[in-house]
Each structure stands twice: as structure tokens, then as C-alpha cells.
C-alpha positions in Angstrom: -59.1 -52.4 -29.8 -56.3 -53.7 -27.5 -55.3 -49.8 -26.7 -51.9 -49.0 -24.8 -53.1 -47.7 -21.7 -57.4 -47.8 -20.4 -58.7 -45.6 -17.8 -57.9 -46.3 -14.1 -61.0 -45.1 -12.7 -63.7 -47.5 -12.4 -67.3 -46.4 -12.8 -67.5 -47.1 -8.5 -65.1 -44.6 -7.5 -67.0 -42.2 -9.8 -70.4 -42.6 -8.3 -68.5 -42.3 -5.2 -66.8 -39.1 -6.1 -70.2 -37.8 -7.3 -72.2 -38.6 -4.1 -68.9 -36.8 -2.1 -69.0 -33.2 -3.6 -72.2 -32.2 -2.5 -70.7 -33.0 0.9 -67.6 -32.3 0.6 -66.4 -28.9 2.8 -63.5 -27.2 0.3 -62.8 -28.9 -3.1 -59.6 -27.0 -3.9 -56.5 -28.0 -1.9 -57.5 -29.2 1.2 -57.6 -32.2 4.1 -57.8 -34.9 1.8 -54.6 -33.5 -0.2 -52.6 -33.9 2.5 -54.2 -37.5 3.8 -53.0 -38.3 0.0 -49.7 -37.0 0.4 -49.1 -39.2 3.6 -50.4 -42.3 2.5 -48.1 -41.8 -1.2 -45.5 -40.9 0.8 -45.3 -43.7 2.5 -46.1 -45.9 -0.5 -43.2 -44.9 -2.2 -40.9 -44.9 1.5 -40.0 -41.3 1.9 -40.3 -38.6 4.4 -42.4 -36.2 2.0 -44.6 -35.8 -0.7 -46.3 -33.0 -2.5 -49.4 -33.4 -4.7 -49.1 -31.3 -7.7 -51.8 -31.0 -11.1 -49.7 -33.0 -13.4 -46.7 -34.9 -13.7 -45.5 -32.1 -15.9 -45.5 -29.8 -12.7 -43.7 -32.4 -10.7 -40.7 -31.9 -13.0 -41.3 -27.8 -13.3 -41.2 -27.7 -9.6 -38.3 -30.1 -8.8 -36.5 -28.0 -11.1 -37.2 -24.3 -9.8 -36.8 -25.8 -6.3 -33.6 -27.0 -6.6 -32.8 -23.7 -8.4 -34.6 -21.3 -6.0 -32.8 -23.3 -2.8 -29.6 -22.9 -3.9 -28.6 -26.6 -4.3 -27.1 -26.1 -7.4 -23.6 -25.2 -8.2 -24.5 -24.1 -11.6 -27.2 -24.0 -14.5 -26.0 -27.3 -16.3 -27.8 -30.5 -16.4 -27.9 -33.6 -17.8 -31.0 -35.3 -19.7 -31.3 -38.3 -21.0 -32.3 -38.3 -24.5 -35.4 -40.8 -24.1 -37.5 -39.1 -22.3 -40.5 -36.9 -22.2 -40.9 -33.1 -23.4 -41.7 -31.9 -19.9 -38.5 -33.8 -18.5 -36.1 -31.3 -20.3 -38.3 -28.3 -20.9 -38.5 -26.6 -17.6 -34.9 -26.5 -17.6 -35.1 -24.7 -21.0 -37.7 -22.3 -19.4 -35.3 -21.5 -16.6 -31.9 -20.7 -18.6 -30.0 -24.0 -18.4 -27.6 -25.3 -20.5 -29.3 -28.8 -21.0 -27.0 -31.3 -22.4 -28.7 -34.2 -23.8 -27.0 -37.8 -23.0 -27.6 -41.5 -24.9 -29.4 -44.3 -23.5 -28.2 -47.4 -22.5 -28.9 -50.4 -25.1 -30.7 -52.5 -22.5 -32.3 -50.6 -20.3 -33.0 -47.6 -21.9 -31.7 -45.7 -19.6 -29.1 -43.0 -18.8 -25.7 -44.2 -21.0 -22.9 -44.4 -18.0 -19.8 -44.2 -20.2 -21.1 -41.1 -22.0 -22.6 -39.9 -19.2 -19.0 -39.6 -17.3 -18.0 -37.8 -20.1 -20.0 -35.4 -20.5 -19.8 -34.8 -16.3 -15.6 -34.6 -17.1 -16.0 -32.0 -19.7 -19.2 -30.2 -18.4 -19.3 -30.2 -15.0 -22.6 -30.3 -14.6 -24.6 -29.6 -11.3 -27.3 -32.0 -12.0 -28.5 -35.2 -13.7 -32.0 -36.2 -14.0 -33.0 -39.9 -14.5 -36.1 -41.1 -16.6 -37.0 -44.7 -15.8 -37.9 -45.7 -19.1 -41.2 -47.8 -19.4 -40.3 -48.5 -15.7 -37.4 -50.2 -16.3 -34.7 -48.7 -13.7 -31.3 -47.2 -15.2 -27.7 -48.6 -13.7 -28.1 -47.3 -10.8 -25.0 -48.0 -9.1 -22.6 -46.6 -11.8 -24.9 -43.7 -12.0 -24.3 -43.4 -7.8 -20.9 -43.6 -8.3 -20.4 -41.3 -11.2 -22.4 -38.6 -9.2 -20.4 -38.7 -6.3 -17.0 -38.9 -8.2 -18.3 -35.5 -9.7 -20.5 -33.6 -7.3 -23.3 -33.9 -9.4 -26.8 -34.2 -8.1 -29.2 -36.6 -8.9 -33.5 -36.3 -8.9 -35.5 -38.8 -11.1 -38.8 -38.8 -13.5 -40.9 -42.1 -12.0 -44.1 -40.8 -14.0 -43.4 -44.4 -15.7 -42.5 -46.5 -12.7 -44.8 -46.1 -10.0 -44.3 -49.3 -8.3 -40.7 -50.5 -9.6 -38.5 -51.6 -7.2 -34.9 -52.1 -6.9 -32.7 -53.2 -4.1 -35.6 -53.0 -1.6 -36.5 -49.1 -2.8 -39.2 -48.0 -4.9 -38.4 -45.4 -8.1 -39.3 -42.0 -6.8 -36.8 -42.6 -3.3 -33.9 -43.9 -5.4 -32.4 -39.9 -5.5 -32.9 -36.4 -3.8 -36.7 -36.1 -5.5 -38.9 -37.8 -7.7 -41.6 -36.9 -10.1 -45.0 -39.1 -10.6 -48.1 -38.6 -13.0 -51.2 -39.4 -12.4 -52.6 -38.5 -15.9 -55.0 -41.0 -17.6 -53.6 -44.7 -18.7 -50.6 -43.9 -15.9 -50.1 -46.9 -13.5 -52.8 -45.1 -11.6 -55.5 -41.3 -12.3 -56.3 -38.6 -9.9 -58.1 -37.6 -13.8 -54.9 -34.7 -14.4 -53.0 -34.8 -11.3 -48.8 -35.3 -9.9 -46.2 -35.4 -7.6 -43.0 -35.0 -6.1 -41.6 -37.0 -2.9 -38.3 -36.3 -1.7 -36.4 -37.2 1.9 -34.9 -33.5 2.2 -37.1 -31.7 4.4 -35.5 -28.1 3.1 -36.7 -29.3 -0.5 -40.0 -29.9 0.7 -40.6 -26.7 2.5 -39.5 -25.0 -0.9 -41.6 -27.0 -2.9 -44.8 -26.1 -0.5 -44.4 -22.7 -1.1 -43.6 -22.5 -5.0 -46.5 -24.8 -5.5 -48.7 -22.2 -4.2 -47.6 -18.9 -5.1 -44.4 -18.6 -3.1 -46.6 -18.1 0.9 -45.7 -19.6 3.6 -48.9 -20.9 4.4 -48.6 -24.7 4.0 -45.0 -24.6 5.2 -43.8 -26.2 8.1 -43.9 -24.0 11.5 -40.7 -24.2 11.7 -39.5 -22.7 8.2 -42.7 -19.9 8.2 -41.3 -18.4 11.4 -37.7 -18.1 10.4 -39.0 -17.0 7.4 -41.2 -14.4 8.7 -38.1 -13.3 10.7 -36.2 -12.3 8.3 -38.4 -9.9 6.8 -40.0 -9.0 9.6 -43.0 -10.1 8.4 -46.4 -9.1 10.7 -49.2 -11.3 11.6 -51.7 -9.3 9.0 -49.0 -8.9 6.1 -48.2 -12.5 6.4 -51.6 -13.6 4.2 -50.0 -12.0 1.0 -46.3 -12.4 1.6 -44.7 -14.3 -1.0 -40.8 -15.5 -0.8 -40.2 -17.1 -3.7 -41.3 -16.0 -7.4 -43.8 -19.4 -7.1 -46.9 -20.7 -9.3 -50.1 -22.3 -8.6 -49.3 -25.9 -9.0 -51.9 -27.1 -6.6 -54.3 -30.3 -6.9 -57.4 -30.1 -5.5 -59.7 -32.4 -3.0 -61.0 -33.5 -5.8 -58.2 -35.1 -7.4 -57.2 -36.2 -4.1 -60.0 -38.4 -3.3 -59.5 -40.3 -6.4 -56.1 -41.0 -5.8 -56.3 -42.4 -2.5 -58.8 -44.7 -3.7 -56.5 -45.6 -6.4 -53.9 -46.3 -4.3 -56.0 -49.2 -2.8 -55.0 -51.1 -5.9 -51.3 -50.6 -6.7 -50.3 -54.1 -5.4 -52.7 -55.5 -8.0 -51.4 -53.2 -10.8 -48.0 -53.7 -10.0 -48.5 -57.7 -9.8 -50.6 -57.7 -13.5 -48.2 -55.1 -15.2 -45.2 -57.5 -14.3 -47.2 -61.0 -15.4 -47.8 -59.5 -18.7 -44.3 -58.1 -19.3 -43.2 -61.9 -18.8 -45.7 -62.8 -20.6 -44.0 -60.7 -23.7 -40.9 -61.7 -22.7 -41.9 -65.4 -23.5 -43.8 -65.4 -26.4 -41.2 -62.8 -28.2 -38.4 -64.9 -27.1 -35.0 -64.0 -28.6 -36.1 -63.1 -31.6 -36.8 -59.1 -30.9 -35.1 -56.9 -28.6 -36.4 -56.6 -25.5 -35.5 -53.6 -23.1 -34.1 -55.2 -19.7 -33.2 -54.2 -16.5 -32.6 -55.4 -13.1 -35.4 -54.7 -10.4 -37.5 -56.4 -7.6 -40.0 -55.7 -8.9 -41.3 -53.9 -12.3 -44.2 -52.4 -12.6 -44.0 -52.6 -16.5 -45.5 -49.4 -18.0 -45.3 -50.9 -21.9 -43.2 -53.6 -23.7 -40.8 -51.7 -25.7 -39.1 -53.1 -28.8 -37.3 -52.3 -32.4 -38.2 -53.3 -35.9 -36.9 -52.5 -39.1 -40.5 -51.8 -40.3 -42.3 -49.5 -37.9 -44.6 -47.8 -39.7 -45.5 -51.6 -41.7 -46.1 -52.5 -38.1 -47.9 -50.0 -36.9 -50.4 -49.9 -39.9 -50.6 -53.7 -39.3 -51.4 -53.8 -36.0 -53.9 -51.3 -36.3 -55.5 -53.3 -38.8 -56.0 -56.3 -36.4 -57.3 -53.8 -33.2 -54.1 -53.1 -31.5 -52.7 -50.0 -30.8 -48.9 -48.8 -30.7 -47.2 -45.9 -30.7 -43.5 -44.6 -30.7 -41.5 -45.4 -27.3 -41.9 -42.8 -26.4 -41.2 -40.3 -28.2 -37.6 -40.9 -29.5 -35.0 -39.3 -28.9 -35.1 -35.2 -27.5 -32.0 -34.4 -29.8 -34.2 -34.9 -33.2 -37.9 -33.4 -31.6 -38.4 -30.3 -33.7 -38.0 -28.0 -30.8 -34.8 -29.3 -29.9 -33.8 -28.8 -34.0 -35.2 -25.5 -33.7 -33.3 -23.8 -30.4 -29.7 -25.8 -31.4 -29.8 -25.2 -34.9 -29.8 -28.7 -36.0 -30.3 -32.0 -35.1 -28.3 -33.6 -31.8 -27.7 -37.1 -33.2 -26.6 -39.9 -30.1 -26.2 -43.4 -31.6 -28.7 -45.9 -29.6 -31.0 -42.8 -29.4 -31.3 -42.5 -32.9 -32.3 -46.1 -33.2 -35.0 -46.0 -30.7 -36.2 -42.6 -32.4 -36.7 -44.1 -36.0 -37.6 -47.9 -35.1 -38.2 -48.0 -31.6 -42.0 -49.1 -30.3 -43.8 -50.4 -27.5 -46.7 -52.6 -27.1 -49.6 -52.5 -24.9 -49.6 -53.1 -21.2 -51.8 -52.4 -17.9 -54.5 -53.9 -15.7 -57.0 -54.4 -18.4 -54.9 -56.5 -20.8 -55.5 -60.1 -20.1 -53.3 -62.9 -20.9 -54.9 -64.0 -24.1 -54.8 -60.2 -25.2 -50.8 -60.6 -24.9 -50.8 -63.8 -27.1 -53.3 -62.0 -29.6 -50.4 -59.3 -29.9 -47.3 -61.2 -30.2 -48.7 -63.3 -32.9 -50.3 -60.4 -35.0 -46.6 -58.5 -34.4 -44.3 -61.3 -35.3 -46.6 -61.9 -38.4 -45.4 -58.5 -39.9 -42.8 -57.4 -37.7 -38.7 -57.3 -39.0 -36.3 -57.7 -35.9 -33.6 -55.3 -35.2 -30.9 -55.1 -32.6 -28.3 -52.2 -31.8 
């Protein structure tokens, strides 16, 4: 079976793991969660990052951050409509008004004429970007747009780790970005996230609603003033909380693992993009092909349309190759989304990508001969479609 995504983790940095526990001094959040945090940090280029449990939790706390910090200027944001359950749920959980926005037809991306519209009408305070397969979104109207209308910008990388575009990675192209580190992701820390961000504030908040709302892995600087203010004594301080927070925390554990799998991004990145063109040339013209522009892409899948997606997907499965929806369609016609708006949210391109939209598989593992062995079993079988 040619599966969509294998596990990261080799059978070395297992055995190594194992022989580290018994020596290991704390296994929850500890040394080597922070020595993780700096060297993903400065992977991506920014000033900070915070290792989380999941991807999911990246976006949870990016979101209650943001809201707990007082950066917003109300409860209205902007999702795109290809994206992932856990991009647009925390805001559900938190009382916004979450307005759903098409993709672009190339990229896949944030859709920059609706997008304005809906920022003239709404007024939003915030707009969330999902790179979609890794494939960055127009991010110069998107700049533009946002600062026309005071609207705030943070992104879901969990599908780009190591895209970039005009000299930045995903994950520093806004105010925060969210990564996953869940199995078949670019790389594993087993379940594991996290958030980097520039804005030192953010960060601070972020420390202490990942663990509880303390001030204990804040900076100095912020645990002081915060202690201040509530004149807060030495012996209270251990179970003061500030902020209504969670326990969002990765562990040592988790940690160790990802620093070894950050050894080989450089190689992930390089196969990932090799077999997109790879795709790209054996698919030719005849299928859509998502597109973007980029440095480099760290491709997460190759995404497509067909007229016959189910035919395909029976086919291929047939013949030991594994697809699955692109992700998962679009938000606006996921039963949840049905069931709190009373109906389905239909948004043109969307819609296509939800009922014939696909992707194919992609990461370190696939070889160049498994690429071949894939278009040829897909364009045996497959109908093209275009938007």
C-alpha cells in the first residue's frame, strides 16, 4: 500500500528514546521543551515558540490568547472554508461569530475578492489563514486587505512546515502560527504542537494559558508586574492563576523526539517538493493541479478534482494506493456546521473541492517510481474536472 502519510519516527530514535527515560530527570514539561522551543523557533525565524500537545491546541490557544490579551476589537473572524475542524472550532467554543470565506481556485487558499467583502460588511477583527497542502495563500492582497481594514491576521502551518515564500517560512508570515506534529505530519513528536509568534506580549500569554493560567514559565519581566498588581506574595504565588488557562503542555518526552526530527527537515522539505514536480509532470495539463507561488514547498499532498471520486477512490484502492478527501471539504457542508446554522453554507469553489476534490500521496517514503505507479493507476480511471 502506497499510504498518504508513513510514520516519521524511525526505529533509531525509538531505541534512543527508550534508552533516555530511565535517565531522563522530569518527563513532563521540562529542559528539553524549552531546548525544542529554541531550536523551532529559530527553524521557522521567529522570536518565540511554544510547544503545545497537538496541533489542535496550537489553534485553541492562539485563539484564547488573542482573546484573553485584548487584541481584538471584537468577536468576529474569518475562516476559510478549506480547512480543518480544529481551525474554526475553538472560535465556536469561545462565542464568535465565525464567518466562513471561499477558497481561491488555484491555490486553495483564502478567496481575496470575497474575502474583502465580507471584511466591508463584517468588520471583522480577525482572519485566520490555512495553507492548504502547504501551498501558501495570496499573501500580499491578503496584507493589504488586512491593513485597509484593521483586521488581524495569525495562520494554521500544521500543513506547511517548511514552505517558504519571499525569504519567510509559513508559521512567521503573520502575528502567530500553529504547527502539528501528529503522525504522517512533515515531522512527529508522536501527538504533539505549536505556536511561534514575534509578539513577545502574545507569548507571555500563551505561557501561562498553556499551563493553567501561573506565571511560572513567564518571563521575569511579565511575572513581576503581574504579581504587582495583585499583590501577589512569594508563597501565594505557586497557585495564583491570571488567566482562566488549560493544560496544554508537551512533555520531555515529546520533546526529545522532535528535536531529533528536526535534524531532518531539510531532507523532508527537499523529497516533499521533488515528488510534487514529479506529479506536476506526469499529470500534466490534463487535471487540475493546486498552485501557488513559494521558495520553496514543502508539499504536504498532491491535491486534484475528478468527476468520479468515489470510482477513484475504489480504484486506487484496488491497486494499493491510498486517498482520501482534501481535506475534508468545505466547513460550510460538515454536519456540525449544518447543525449550529441551520442549513448548509454553500461557497462556490468550496463546494467543488467538497464533493470532487482529492489528494494523492506524498512524504519522505514515496519514491519516485511510487509517483509514476500512481499517476498511471489515476489517469487509468480518473475523469478531469476544472472550476
Amino acid at each position: 500500500m502506497i499510504r498518504l502519510a508513513e510514520n516519521t519516527i524511525s526505529q533509531e530514535e525509538l531505541v534512543n528514546l527508550s534508552n533516555w527515560i530511565p535517565t531522563a530527570p522530569q518527563l513532563t514539561k521540562g529542559p528539553l521543551v524549552l531546548e525544542f522551543e529554541s531550536q523551532f523557533a529559530q527553524y521557522i525565524g521567529t522570536k518565540h515558540c511554544v510547544m503545545v500537545n497537538s496541533g489542535s491546541s496550537a489553534n485553541l490557544l492562539m485563539a484564547y490568547a488573542l482573546l484573553e490579551g485584548g487584541y481584538l476589537k471584537n468577536k468576529k473572524v474569518v475562516v476559510p472554508a478549506i480547512s480543518w475542524i480544529t481551525t474554526l472550532s475553538p472560535f465556536i467554543q469561545f462565542g464568535f461569530e465565525t464567518l466562513l470565506c471561499d477558497c481561491d481556485s488555484q491555490n486553495l487558499g483564502i478567496n481575496t475578492q470575497m474575502l474583502e467583502e465580507i471584511f466591508i460588511k463584517e468588520k471583522p477583527a480577525l482572519l485566520i489563514l490555512v495553507h492548504v497542502l502547504a501551498h501558501i495563500n495570496d499573501m500580499e492582497e491578503i496584507y493589504r486587505l488586512c491593513n485597509q481594514y484593521d483586521v488581524l491576521l495569525i495562520e494554521d502551518a500544521c500543513e506547511a512546515l517548511g514552505t517558504k515564500y519571499n525569504g519567510k517560512m509559513a508559521g512567521n508570515l503573520a502575528l502567530a502560527g500553529a504547527f502539528s506534529f501528529y503522525y504522517g505530519h512533515h515531522i512527529s513528536t508522536i501527538e504533539g504542537g505549536a505556536v511561534t509568534t514575534n509578539d513577545t506580549k502574545l507569548y507571555n500569554l500563551m505561557l501561562s494559558i498553556r499551563s493553567h493560567g501561573w506565571a511560572r514559565d513567564v518571563d521575569e519581566k511579565y511575572r513581576q508586574e503581574w504579581k504587582s498588581e495583585f499583590e501577589i506574595d512569594e508563597f501565594r504565588e505557586y497557585y495564583s492563576f491570571y488567566y482562566p488557562g488549560f493544560n496544554l503542555r508537551s512533555t520531555d518526552l515529546n520533546a526529545f523526539l522532535g528535536i531529533s526530527q528536526l535534524k531532518g527537515m531539510d531532507e523532508i522539505v527537499k523529497k516533499r517538493e521533488e515528488n510534487y514536480n514529479l506529479y506536476v509532470e506526469y499529470l500534466g495539463d490534463k487535471y487540475w493541479k493546486q498552485t501557488s507561488q513559494y521558495d520553496q514547498l514543502s508539499s504536504f499532498a498532491f491535491g486534484t478534482i475528478v468527476e468520479n471520486r468515489l470510482e477513484v477512490f475504489k480504484y486506487l484502492k484496488e491497486h494499493g494506493i491510498e486517498t482520501r478527501p482534501l481535506i475534508c471539504g468545505s466547513m460550510g457542508k460538515q454536519p456540525f456546521w449544518i447543525k449550529i446554522n441551520n442549513g448548509v453554507t454553500h461557497l462556490p469553489v468550496a463546494d467543488v473541492v467538497h464533493d470532487y476534490g482529492l489528494y494523492l500521496p506524498n512524504h519522505l517514503y514515496v519514491s519516485k517510481d511510487d509517483v509514476k505507479y500512481v499517476c498511471e493507476k489515476f489517469m487509468e480511471v480518473a475523469i478531469p474536472k476544472f472550476f
